[in-house]
MARMI-437645 format. One line per field, with one value per residue: residue number from 0; residue in one letter; x, z, y of N, C-alpha, C in turn. Coordinates in steps of 0.2 Angstrom, whole numbers. Atoms other than C-alpha are relative to their C-alpha. Layout:
% MARMI-437645
seq c(NUM | ...)
type c(A | ...)
nu c(X | ...)
nw c(Z | ...)
nv c(Y | ...)
cau c(X | ...)
caw c(Z | ...)
cav c(Y | ...)
cu c(X | ...)
cw c(Z | ...)
cv c(Y | ...)
//
This chain:
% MARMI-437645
seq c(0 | 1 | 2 | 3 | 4 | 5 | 6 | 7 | 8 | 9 | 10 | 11 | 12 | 13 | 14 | 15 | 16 | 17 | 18 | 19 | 20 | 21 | 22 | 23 | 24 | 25 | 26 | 27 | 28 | 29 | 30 | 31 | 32 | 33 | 34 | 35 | 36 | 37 | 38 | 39 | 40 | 41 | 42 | 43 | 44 | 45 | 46 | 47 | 48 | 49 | 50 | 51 | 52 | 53 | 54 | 55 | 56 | 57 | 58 | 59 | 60 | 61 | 62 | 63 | 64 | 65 | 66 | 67 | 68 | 69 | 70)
type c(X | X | X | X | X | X | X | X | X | X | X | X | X | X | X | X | X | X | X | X | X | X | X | X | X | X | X | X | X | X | X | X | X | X | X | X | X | X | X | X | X | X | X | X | X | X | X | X | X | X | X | X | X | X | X | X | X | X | X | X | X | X | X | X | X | X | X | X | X | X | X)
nu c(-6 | -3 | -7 | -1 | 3 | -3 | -6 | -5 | -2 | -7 | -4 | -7 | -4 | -4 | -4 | -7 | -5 | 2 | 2 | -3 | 0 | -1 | 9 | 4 | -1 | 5 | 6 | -2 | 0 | 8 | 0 | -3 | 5 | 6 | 1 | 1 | 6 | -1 | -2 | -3 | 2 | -2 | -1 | -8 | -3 | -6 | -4 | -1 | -3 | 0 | -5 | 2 | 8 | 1 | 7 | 5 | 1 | 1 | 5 | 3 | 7 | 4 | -3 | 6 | 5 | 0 | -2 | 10 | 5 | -4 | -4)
nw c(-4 | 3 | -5 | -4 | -4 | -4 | 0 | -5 | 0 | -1 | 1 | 2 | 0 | 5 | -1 | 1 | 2 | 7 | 4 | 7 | 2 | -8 | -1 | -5 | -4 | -3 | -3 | -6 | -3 | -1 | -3 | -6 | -3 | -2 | -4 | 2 | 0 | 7 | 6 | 5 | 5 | 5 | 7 | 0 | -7 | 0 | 0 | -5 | -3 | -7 | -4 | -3 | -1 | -7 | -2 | 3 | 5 | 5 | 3 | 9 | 2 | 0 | -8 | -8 | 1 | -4 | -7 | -2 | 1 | -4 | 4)
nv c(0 | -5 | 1 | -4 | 1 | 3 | 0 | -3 | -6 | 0 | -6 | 4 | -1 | 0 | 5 | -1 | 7 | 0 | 6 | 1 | -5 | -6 | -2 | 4 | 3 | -2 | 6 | 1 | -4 | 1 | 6 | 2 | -6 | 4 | 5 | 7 | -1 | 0 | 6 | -3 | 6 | 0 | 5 | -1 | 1 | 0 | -5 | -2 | 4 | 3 | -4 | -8 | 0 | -1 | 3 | -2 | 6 | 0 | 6 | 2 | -3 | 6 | 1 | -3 | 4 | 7 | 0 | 1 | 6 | 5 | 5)
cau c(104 | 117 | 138 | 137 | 125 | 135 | 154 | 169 | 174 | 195 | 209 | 225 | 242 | 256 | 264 | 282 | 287 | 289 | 280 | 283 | 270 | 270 | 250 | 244 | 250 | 235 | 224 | 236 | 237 | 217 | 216 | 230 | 219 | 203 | 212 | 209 | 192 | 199 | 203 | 212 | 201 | 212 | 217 | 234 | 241 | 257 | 259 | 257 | 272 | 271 | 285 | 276 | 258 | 261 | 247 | 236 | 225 | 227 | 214 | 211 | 193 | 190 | 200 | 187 | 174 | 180 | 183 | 164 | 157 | 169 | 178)
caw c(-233 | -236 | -233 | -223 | -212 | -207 | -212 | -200 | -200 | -198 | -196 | -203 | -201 | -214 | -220 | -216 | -224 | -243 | -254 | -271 | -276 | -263 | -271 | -261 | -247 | -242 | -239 | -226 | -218 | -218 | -211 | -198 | -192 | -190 | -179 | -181 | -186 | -205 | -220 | -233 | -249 | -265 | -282 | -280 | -266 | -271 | -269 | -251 | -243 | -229 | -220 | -223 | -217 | -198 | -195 | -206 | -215 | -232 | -242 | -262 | -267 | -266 | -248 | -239 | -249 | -243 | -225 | -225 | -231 | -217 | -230)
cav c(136 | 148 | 143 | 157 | 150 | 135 | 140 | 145 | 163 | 160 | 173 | 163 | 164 | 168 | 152 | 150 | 132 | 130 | 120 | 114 | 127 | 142 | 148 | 133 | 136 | 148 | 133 | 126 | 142 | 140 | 122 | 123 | 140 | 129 | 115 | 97 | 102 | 103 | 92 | 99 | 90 | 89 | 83 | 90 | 81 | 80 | 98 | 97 | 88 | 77 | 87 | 104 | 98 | 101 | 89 | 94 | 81 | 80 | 71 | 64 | 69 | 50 | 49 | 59 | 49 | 33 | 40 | 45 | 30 | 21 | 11)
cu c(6 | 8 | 2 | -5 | 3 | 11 | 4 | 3 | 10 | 3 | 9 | 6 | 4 | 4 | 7 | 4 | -2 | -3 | 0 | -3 | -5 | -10 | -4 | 0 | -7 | -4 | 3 | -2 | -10 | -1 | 3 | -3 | -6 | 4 | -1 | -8 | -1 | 2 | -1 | -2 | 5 | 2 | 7 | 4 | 7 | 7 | 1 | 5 | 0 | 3 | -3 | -10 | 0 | -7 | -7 | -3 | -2 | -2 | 1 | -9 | -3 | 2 | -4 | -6 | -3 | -1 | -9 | -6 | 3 | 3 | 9)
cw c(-4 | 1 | 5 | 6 | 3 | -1 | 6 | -2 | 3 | -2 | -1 | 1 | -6 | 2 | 1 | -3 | -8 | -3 | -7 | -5 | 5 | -2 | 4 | 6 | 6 | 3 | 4 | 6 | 5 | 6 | 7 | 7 | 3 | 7 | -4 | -2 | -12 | -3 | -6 | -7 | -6 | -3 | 0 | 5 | 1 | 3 | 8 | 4 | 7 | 5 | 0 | 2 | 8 | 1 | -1 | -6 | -6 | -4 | -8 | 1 | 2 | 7 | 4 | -2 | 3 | 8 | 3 | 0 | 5 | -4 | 0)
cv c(3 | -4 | 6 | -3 | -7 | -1 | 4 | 8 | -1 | 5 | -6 | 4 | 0 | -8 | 1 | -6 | 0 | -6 | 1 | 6 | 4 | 4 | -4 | 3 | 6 | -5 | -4 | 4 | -2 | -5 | 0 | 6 | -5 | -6 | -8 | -2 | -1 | -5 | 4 | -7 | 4 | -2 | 0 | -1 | -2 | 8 | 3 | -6 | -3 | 4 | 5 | 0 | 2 | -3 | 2 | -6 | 0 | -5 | -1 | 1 | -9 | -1 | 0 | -3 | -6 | 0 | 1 | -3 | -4 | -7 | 1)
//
């Protein structure tokens, strides 16, 4: 099985909210494209500010761990 055979094809949006460092901000772009379908998993979660997440869920690598294991 290929990530082509089960990935999403998305057409994202340019971001317009700044974050601390503006190279991330493609992987919002991404995520807020998918919908509530997404979870932005990272290590650097500081560089995504609460206020610039527009309701996008930003996770710690252990976060989405726990959320999978229902812990």
């Amino acid at each position: 099985m290929h990530l082509t055979d089960i990935g999403l094809a998305v057409v994202a949006s340019p971001w317009r909210l700044s974050l601390p460092d503006p190279d991330h901000a493609k992987f919002l772009e991404v995520c807020l494209a998918c919908g509530d379908r997404a979870h932005l998993i990272t290590g650097n979660i500081r560089h995504y500010l609460v206020a610039a997440r527009q309701g996008v869920s930003v996770l710690t690598p252990r976060e989405w761990v726990n959320q999978r294991k229902g812990l």
